[in-house]
C-alpha positions as CSV (number, residue, x, y, z in Angstrom):
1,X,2.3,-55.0,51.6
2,X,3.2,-52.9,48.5
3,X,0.1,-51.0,49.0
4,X,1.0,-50.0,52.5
5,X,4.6,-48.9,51.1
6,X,3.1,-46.9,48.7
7,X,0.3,-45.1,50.4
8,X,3.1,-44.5,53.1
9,X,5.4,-42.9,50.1
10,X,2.7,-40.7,49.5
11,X,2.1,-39.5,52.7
12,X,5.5,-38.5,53.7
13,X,6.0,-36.6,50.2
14,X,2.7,-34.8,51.1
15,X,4.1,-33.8,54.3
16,X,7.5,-33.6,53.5
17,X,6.7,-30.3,51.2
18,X,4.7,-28.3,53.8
19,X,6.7,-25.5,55.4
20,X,6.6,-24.9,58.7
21,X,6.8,-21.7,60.9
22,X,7.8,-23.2,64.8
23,X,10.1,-25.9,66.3
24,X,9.3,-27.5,69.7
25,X,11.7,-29.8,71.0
26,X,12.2,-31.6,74.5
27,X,15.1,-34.2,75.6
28,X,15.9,-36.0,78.9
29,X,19.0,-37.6,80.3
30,X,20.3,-40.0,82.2
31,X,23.7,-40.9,82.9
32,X,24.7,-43.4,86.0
33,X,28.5,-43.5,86.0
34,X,30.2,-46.5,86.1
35,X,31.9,-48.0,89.6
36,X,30.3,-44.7,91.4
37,X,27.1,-43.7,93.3
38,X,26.8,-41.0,90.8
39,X,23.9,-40.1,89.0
40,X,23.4,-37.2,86.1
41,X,20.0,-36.1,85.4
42,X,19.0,-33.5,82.4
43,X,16.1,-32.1,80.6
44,X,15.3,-29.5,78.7
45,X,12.8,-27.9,76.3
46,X,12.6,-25.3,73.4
47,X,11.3,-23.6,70.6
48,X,11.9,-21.3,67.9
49,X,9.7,-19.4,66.5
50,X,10.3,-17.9,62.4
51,X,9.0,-15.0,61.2
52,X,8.4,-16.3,58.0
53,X,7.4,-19.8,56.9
54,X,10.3,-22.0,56.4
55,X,9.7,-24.2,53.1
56,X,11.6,-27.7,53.4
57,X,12.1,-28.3,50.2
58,X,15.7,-26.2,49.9
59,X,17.4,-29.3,51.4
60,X,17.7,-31.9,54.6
61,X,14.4,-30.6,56.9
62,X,17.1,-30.0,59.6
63,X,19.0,-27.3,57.6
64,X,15.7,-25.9,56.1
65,X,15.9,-23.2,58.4
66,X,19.8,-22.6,58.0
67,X,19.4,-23.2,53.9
68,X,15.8,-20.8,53.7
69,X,18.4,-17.5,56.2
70,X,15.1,-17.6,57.9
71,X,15.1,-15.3,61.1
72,X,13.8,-16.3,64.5
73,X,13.4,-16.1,68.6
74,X,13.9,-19.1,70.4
75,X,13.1,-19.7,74.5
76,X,14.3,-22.9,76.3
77,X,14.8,-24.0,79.8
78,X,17.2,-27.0,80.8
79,X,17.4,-28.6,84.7
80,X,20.5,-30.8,85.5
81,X,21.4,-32.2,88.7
82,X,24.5,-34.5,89.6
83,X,23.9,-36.5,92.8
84,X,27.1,-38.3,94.5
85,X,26.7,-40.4,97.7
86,X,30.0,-42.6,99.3
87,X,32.0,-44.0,102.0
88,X,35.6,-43.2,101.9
89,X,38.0,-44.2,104.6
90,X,34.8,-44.7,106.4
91,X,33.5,-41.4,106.4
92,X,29.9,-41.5,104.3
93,X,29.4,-37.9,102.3
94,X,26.2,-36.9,100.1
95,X,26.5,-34.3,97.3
96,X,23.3,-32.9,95.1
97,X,23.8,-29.6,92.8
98,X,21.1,-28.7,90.6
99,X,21.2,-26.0,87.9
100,X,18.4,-24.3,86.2
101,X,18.7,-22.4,82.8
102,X,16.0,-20.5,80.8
103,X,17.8,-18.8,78.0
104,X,16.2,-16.3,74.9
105,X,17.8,-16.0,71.7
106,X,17.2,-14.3,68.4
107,X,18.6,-14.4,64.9
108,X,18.2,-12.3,61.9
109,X,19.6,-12.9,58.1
110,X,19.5,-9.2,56.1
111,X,17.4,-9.8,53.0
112,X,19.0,-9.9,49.8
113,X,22.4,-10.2,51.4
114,X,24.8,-12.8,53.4
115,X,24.7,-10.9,56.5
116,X,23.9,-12.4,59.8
117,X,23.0,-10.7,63.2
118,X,22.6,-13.6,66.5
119,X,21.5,-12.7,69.7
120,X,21.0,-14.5,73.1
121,X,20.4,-14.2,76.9
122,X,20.4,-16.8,79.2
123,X,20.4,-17.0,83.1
124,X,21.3,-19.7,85.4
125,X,20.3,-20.4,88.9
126,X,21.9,-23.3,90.8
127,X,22.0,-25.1,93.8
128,X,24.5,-27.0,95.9
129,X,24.0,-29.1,99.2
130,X,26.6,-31.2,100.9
131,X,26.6,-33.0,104.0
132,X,29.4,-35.3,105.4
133,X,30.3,-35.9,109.5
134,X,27.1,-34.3,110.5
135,X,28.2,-31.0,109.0
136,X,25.9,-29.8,105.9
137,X,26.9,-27.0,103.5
138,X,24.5,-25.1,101.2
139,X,25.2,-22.9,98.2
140,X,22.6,-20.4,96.5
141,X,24.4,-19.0,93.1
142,X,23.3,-17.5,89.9
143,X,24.6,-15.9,86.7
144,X,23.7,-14.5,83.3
145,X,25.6,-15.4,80.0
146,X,25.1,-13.3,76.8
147,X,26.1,-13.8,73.3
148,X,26.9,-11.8,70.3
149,X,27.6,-12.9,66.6
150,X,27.6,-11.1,63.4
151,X,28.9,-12.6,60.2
152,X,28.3,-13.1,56.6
């Protein structure tokens, strides 16, 4: 048993001090609401590129990046949908809007100085459909969000 704690010691402090130059990372969602026929669904996935390799050895490997002022582009894309079904007052209604996002951004830390220049773009396009009493409703909409930040 010792043997195995050790080898596995060394192995993480092998990898633990190579630096790294991307990030991918994915999550998913899922939220049923309490006393309700509503259901939450989200996803999403990423990445960041650096234009430099990022050494994890400044710190936690979740700051490295933050800790190293290493500059970067990112892309991700996230889908969420809320779906509602009922009876009230004998009247039975279904709801269902679903939002896709894809969103760029970029940040860049000034050598040999504390300032900071961020950057990002991101557009959504969602979807709403509704139907209650025989009578359906459908909504197409879409916007674009952008960001600016400069500090030091």
């Amino acid at each position: 048993m010792k043997k195995i704690l050790v080898a596995a010691a060394l192995l993480a402090s092998m990898t633990a001090a190579n630096a790294y130059q991307y990030e991918v990372n994915a999550s998913y969602e899922s939220t049923d609401i309490d006393d309700s026929n509503t259901d939450v669904d989200a996803y999403a996935i990423g990445g960041k590129y650096y234009f430099a390799p990022v050494a994890n050895s400044t710190g936690p490997l979740a700051e490295a990046a933050f800790l190293s002022k290493a500059s970067n582009l990112g892309l991700a894309y996230a889908r969420s949908s809320v779906e509602d079904s009922d009876t009230i007052l004998g009247v039975s209604y279904n709801y269902k809007t679903t939002a896709d996002t894809i969103g760029l951004a970029g940040e860049y830390y000034v050598p040999n100085s504390q300032l900071y220049f961020s950057a990002a773009v991101n557009n959504t396009d969602s979807t709403t459909k509704a139907s209650a009493l025989g009578v359906s409703y459908s909504e197409d909409d879409s916007g674009t969000g952008y960001a600016v930040e400069v500090g030091f």
